[in-house]
N, C-alpha and C positions, 0 to 999 in steps of 0.2 A: 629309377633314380633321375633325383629333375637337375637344372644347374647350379642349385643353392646348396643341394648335396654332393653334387662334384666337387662343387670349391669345399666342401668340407672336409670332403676327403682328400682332396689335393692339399689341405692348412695340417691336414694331420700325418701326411706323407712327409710332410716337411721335419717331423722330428725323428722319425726313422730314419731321412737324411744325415743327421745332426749324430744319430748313432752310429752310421757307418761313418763319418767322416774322422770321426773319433778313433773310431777301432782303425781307419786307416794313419791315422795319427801315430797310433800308437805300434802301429808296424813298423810304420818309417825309423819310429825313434829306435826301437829295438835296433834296426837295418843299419841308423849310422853310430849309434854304438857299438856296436860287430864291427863297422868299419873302423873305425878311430881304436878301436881294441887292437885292429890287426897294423893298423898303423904305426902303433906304439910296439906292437913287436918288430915289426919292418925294421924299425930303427933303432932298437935295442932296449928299450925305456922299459921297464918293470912297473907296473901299474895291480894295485891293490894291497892285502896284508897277505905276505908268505904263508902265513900259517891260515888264512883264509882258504874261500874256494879260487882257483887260478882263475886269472882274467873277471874278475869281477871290484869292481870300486864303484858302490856309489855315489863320490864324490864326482865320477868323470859322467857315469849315466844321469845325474842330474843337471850337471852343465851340458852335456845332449841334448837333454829332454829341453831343456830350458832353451836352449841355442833354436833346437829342428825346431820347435813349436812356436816360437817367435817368427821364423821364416815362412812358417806356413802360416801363421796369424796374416803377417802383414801381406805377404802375396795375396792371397785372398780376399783381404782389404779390398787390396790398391784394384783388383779385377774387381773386385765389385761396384766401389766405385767409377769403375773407368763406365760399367755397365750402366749406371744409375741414367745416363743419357736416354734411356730405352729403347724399343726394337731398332731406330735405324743403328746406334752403332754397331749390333751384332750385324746387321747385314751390311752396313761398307765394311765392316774387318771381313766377311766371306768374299767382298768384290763383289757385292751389289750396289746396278746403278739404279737410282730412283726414277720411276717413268714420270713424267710430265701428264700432269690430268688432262691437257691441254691435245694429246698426240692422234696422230689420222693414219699410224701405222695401223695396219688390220688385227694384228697377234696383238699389240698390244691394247689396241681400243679393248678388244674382247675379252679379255682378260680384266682391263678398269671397271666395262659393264659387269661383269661378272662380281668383282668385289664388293662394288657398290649395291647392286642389286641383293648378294648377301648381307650385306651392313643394314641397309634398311628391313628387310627381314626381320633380321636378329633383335636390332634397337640398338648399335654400338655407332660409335662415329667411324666415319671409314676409313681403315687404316692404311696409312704410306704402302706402295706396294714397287718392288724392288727385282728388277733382274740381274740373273750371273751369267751374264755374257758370253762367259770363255766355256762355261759350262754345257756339253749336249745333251747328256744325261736329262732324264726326267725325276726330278725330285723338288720338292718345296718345303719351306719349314714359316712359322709363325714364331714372334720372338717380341718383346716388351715387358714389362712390370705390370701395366692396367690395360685393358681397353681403351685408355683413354691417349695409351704411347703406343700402342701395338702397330708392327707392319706384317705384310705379307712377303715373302722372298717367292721365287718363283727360277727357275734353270732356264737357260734357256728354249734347252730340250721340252723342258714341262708345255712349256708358251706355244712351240711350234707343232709338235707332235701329236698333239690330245687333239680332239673334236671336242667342240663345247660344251656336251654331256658329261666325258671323261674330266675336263676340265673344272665343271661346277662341280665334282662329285670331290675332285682333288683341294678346290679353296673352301668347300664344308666341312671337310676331314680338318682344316686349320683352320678353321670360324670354332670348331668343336673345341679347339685347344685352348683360344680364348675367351668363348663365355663359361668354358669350366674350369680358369682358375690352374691350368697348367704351366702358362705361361713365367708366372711369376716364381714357382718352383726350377724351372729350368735356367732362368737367368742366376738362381741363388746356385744351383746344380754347378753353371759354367765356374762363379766366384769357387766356389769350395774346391773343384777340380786345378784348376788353375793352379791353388796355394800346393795340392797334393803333391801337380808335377814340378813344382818350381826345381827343386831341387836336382833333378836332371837336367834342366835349363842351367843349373850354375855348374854342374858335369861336364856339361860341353864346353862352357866358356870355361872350365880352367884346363882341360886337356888343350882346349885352343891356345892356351899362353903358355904352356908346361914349359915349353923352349924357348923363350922369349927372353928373358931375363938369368941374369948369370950373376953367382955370388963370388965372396973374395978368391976363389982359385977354380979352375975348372972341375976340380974335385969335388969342393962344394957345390957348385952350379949344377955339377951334373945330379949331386945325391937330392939338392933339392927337386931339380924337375924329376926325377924317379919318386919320389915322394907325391909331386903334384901329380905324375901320371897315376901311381897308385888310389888316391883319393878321386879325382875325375872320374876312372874308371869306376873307383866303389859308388859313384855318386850315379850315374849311369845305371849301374843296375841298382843302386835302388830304386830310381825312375820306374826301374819293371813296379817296382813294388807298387807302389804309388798307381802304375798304369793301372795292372790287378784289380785296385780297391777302385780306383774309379772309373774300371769298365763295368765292375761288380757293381757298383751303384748306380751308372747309368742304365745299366740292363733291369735291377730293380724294379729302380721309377717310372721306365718309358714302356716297356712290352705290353702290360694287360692296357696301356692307355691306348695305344695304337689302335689296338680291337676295339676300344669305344668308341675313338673318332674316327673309325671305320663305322662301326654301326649307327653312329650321329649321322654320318653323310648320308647315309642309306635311307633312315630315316628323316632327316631336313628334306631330301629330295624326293625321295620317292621313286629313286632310279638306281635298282644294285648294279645292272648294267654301266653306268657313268663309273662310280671309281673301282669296279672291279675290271673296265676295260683299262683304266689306267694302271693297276697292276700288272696285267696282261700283260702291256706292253714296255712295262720295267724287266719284266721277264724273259721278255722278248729282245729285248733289245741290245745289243754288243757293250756297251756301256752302262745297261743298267741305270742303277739312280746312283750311283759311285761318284762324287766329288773330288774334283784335286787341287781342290784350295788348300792350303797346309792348313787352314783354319778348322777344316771340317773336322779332325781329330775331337778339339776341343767342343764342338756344337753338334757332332753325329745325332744326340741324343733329340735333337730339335728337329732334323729332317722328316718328310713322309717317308722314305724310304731309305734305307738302310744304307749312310754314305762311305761306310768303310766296310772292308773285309776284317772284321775282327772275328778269336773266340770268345768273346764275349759279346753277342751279337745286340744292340741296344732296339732293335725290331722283333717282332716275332718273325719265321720264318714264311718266306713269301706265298709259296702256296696251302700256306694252314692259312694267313690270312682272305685267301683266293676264295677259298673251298667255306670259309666261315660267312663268305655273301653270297659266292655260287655252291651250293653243296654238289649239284651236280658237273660240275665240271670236269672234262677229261685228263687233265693233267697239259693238253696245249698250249704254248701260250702264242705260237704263229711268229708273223713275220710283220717287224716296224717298218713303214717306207714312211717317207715326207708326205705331208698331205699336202693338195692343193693350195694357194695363196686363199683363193675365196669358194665355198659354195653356198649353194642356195640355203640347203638343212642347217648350215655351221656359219650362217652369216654372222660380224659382229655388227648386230643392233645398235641403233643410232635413236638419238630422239628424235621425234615425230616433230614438225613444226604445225602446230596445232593454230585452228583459225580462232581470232579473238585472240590470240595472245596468252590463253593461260584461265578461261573460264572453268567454274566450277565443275561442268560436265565432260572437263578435258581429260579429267585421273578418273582412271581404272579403279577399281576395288570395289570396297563394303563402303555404300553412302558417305561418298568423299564428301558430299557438302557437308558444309558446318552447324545448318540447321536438319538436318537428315534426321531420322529415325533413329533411336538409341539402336545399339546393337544388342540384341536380349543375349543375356548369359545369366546364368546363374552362379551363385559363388563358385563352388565347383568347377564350372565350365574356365569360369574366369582362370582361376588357377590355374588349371591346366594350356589355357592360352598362354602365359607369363613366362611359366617354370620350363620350356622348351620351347625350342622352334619346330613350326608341325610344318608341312607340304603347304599348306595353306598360306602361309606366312611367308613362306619362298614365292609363294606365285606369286602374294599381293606385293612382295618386294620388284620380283621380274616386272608384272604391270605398271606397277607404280611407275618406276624407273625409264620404263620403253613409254610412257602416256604424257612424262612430265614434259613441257613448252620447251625450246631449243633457247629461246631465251633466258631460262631461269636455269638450266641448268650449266648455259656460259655464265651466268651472274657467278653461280657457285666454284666457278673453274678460274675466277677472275679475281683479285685480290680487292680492287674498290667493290668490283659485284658482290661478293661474299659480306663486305660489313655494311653495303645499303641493305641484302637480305636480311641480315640480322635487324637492322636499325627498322626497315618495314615489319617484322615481328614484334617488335617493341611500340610500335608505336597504338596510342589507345583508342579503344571504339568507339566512341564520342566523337562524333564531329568536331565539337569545340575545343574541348579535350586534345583533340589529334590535330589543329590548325596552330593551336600554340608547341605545341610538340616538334611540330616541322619548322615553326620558326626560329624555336632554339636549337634543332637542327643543323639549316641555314648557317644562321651566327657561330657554332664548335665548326661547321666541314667548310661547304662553299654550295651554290646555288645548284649545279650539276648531281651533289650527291643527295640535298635537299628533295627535287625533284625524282629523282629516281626513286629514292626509297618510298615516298610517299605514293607514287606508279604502282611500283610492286606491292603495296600496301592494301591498293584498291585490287588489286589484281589475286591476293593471297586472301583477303579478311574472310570469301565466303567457303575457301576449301577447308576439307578435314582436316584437323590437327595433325593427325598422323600424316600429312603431309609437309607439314609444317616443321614437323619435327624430323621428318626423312632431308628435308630441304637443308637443315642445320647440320643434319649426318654427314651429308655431304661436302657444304661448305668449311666444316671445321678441319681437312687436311689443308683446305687453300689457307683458311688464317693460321695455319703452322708459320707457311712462311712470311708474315710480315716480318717486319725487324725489330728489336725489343722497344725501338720508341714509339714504330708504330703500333704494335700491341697495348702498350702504355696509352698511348692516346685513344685507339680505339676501348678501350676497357671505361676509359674515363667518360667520355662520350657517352656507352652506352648507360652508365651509372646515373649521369647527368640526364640522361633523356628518360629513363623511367620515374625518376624521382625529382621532376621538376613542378610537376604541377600535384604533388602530395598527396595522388590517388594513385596507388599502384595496384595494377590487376594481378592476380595472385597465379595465374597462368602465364602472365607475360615474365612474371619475378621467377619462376620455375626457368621459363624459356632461360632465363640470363643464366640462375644458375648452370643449367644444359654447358652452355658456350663457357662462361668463366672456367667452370671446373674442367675439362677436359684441356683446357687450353694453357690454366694454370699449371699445370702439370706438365707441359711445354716447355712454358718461358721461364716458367719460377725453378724448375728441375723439381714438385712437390713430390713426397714419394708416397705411395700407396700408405692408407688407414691404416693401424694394426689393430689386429684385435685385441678390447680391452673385455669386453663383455663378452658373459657367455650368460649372464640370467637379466631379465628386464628388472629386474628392482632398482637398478641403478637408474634406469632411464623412463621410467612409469610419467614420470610430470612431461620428459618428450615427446613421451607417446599419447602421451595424452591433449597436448598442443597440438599434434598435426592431425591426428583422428577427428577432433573438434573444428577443426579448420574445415576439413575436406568433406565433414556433414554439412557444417554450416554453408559453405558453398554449394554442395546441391541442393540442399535447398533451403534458398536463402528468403524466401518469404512465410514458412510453416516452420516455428522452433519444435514443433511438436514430432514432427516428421523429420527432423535433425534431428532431436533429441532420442529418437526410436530407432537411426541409423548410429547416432554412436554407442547407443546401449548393445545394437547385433556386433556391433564390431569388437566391441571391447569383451561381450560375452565368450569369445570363442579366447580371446586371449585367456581369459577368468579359465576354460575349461582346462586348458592345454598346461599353465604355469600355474595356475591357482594364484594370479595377482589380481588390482586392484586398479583399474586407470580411472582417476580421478577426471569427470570432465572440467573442460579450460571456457571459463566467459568472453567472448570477442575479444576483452580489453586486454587480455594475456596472451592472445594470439595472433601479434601483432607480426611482421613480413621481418625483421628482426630477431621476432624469438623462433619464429619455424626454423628461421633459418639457421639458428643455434642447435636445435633440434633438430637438424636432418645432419650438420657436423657430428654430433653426437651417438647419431643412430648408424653413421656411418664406420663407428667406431664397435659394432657390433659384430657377432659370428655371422655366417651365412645362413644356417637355422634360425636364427632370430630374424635378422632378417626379411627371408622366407615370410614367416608367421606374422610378421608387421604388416608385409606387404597386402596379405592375405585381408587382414582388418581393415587397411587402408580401401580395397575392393571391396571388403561389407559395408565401408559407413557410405559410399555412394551409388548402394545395388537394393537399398532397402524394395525398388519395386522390378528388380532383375533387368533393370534397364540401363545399358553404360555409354552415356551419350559422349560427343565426339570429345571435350572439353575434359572429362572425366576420366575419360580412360589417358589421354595423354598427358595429365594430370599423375595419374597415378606411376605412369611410366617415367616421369619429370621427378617426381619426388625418388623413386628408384633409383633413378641415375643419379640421384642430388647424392645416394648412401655407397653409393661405389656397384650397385649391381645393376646396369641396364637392362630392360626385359623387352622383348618384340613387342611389336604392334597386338592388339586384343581383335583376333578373329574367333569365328564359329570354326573351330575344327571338326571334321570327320570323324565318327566313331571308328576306331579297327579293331580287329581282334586281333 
């Protein structure tokens, strides 16, 4: 199962949710009309027909029904909204503080390398990454709507304790959570739980005032506060009830995923040893992965490891998961000490300061240059680089990461650095082209960012894309924090600078998409696509714009050999759906309609998708060659639909 089919299954988990939230619904309601029945006897009131069944009126269970269902409506609102913020809010409600990308503490540098080195992997922008201070424990959780909000939390226990094997093996198991589409279910998870326990929330506050307040004679005053204690109290335990249904449902949704992003780690890394030692040492250790945030209640379900003692445990049990990456394991799990501040094996890696400043032969990987060798894949091959992160993908992430210039990676840590990088990906490869580009440049910033960007420009133009696009990965948590006008301005800027001289490169339009979208979702609070589509008939003239697009860019001198690259691409869609993609003439496939077109296609299932993406790989593989342009092309228009995909390596066959 690749990540197209995780989020599939994570969209369809989502209505099982919908069914227990219901059934939990309808328990409560049962629960406070049992209450209010017994209320009304408490105080003498006769409620229903005589000659009915006793204690039964549905005039009082429908203003119940009507009252509890309202209250768990709008709690669950109002938490999900509060939610809409994305991962950071859920990690400053647990007391998480944000690390500075900027930091020269050793736990924490290595922990940033490690994020980021996953991020580029993956193909996601790198997300905020957040420690819990007060916490010793080792546990972590991942938490946002997209990819594109998502952070990492971290214990502080996790940060000091692991060796950086344990540690990668720990932030892959939550990279797994968010390229498959769990995340988003768990934020709806918190909203729906929240409304469930509200009503024990309003338990507490009215036992809190029971005595507070006094009516015309102490007589009265007192039968009211006995009234109020009686209802507090029923209100209280129905809280159990409520608890019940949604430890029942967190336990559901989270146990079989745990064992997947255990088996992801295992497999992204190629190390069982890394987060089987960091189980180990959960097991090992006097506090465990146990949280005592009063928050963790409500997010348990989010954590690696298991932050409460409940009987309804929201993990699978620690050594089934031990034994399902070590089989042979003795049941040990030994003894946790402090590990040393620095070693050698566990250093936190720093960039290289590389001579020249940042030449084409300074990045590690697969033919970082931009005029390099295609990468031969075949379709096949291709997909299967996309639809997962392999071992290969982690490394070229690690290399990339430890190879990039000390210079470009402060640009990216920098807030002016961050949008000259950007504004040097923009700008075009024409000499001429790119001298009036920096002068309008110039004129929107001032001469200092002028010259920079067009530095970095000469310094960026001859590396791989996929560097290129690793470099924006990075950058786009530093332009979180501009401020909404500087966002504003920078957006306009770069809108301005590609479209001033009314040749835009269909690469560099992609790039912008990259940076808008992910950022848009930032400033704007956009919320994740929903799905509208589950069959391409609706979207056949989209698909057929971008298909045509991305032939005709490979090859833009042979229509014949474009024309034989969209006919392989669109044939497999013909097999799969039995539709029809009409090809699109240049003049209908103008940077306007794609871009209509990838809104669109974004609005599609993850299966779709999938299968798009796969086409998008046939119309520029007609001769199994996916040159640098090409491939980050197709990764560009991915991200453009809401599903970012790694970097395109030759993966290792395994059995």
């Amino acid at each position: 199962m690749d990540f197209f089919e995780h989020q599939e299954v994570a969209r369809r988990k989502s209505h099982v949710l919908i069914f227990y939230f219901l059934l939990a619904i309808a328990g409560i309601i049962a629960a406070v009309y049992g209450l209010v029945v017994l209320i009304f006897a408490f105080t003498g009131e006769k409620i229903g027909d005589p000659a009915g069944p006793r204690f039964w009126d549905p005039s009082i269970l429908l203003f119940t029904a009507a009252g509890t269902a309202s209250v768990i409506f709008l709690a669950s609102s109002f938490k999900t909204l509060q939610l809409s913020g994305g991962g950071g809010v859920v990690a400053r409600e647990l007391g998480g503080r944000e690390l500075d990308v900027n930091t020269t503490d050793f736990h924490e540098r290595r922990l940033l390398n490690l994020v980021e080195e996953m991020a580029i992997a993956s193909g996601v922008p790198v997300p905020s990454v957040y420690v819990m201070d007060a916490e010793d424990s080792i546990n972590a959780f991942a938490a946002g709507r997209s990819p594109s909000d998502a952070v990492i939390g971290v214990t502080r226990g996790c940060m000091t304790l692991l060796t950086r094997d344990e540690l990668q093996g720990v932030i892959a198991h939550e990279f797994s959570h968010i390229l498959n589409g769990d995340m988003r279910l768990n934020i709806r998870l918190m909203g729906l739980i929240f409304g469930i326990l509200f009503l024990s929330l309003i338990g507490e506050f009215i036992l809190r005032n029971a005595f507070r307040g006094s009516g015309s004679s102490k007589k009265e005053g007192a039968g009211i506060a006995l009234v109020m204690v009686v209802g507090g109290l029923g209100l209280l335990l129905i809280g159990y009830v409520g608890a019940f249904f949604a430890n029942l449902i967190k336990a559901s949704v989270s146990r079989q995923r745990e064992y997947l992003a255990d088996a992801s780690a295992v497999q992204f890394t190629r190390n069982p040893e890394g987060i089987a030692g960091a189980l180990l040492k959960i097991g090992g250790l006097a506090s465990g992965s146990k949280v005592a945030h009063p928050m963790a209640k409500d997010a348990s379900h989010l954590f690696f490891g298991s932050a409460l003692d409940s009987m309804f445990a929201t993990h699978p049990p620690l050594p089934e998961r031990i034994r399902r990456i070590l089989p042979h394991w003795n049941g040990d799990f030994g003894k946790v000490t402090l590990r040393p501040i620095s070693e050698k094996q566990d250093r936190a890696r720093t960039p290289r300061q590389t001579k020249g400043g940042g030449a084409a032969g300074t990045v590690a990987g697969f033919a970082m240059n931009e005029a390099g060798e295609p990468l031969r894949l075949n379709a096949e091959a291709a997909m299967a680089s996309f639809t997962t992160v392999h071992p290969e993908q982690v490394d070229l992430g690690r290399e990339l990461h430890e190879s990039l210039p000390a210079h470009w990676l402060e640009a990216c840590r920098s807030r002016p650095g961050a949008q000259c990088l950007v504004f040097a990906l923009l700008l075009a490869q024409d000499d001429t082209l790119r001298a009036e580009e920096v002068r309008r440049l110039r004129e929107l910033t001032d001469e200092a960012t002028a010259e920079r960007s067009a530095h970095l420009f000469g310094e960026l133009a001859p590396v791989h894309s996929a560097v290129k696009i690793g470099l924006l990965d990075l950058a786009i948590p530093t332009l979180r924090h501009l401020s909404r006008d500087e966002y504003a301005r920078f957006r306009e800027i770069t809108h301005r600078l590609i479209t001033s001289d009314e040749k835009v490169d269909l690469f560099e339009f992609m790039l912008l998409q990259i940076v808008t979208r992910h950022l848009d979702v930032h400033f704007e609070k956009k919320r994740p696509e929903k799905i509208r589509h589950h069959r391409f008939h609706p979207l056949l003239e989209d698909v057929g714009v971008v298909l045509s697009a991305l032939a005709a860019m490979s090859h833009p001198s042979d229509e014949a050999s474009a024309a034989a690259a969209f006919t392989a691409a669109t044939a497999r869609l013909r097999e799969r759906y039995f539709v029809e993609v009409g090809h699109q003439p240049a003049a209908a496939c103008g940077l306007d309609r794609i871009k209509l077109a990838l809104a669109n296609l974004a609005h599609a299932s993850p299966v779709l998708k999938k299968h798009f993406l796969e086409a998008c790989g046939l119309s520029v593989m007609a001769d199994e060659g996916v040159s640098s342009r090409e491939a980050e092309l197709i990764r560009a228009v991915a991200d453009a639909i809401g599903c970012p995909i790694p970097p395109f390596v030759r993966a290792a066959r395994r059995i």
